[in-house]
C-alpha positions, 0 to 999 in steps of 0.5 A: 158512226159512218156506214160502210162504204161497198167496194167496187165488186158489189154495186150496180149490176154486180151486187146479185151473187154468183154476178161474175160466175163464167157462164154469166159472163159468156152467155151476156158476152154472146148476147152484146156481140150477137146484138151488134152484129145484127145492128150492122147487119141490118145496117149494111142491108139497108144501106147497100140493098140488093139490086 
């Protein structure tokens, strides 16, 4: 008997239930941009400092 193959919604991070309710999915949104736009804030400040 061959197990059962899972398909391609439950695996890694998407395996816990309730994984692509919308506010997940805004709230973790939110944080990835608001991680990169302080990433190229941070960037640009030290980049360009001010005189």
């Amino acid at each position: 008997m061959q197990p059962v193959a899972d398909n391609d919604f439950n695996r890694g991070i998407m395996r816990f239930d309730g994984a692509d309710h919308p506010v997940l999915v805004i709230l973790s949104g939110a944080l990835i941009l608001g991680g990169i736009c302080a990433l190229v804030t941070w960037g640009l400040a030290n980049a360009y400092p001010a005189i």
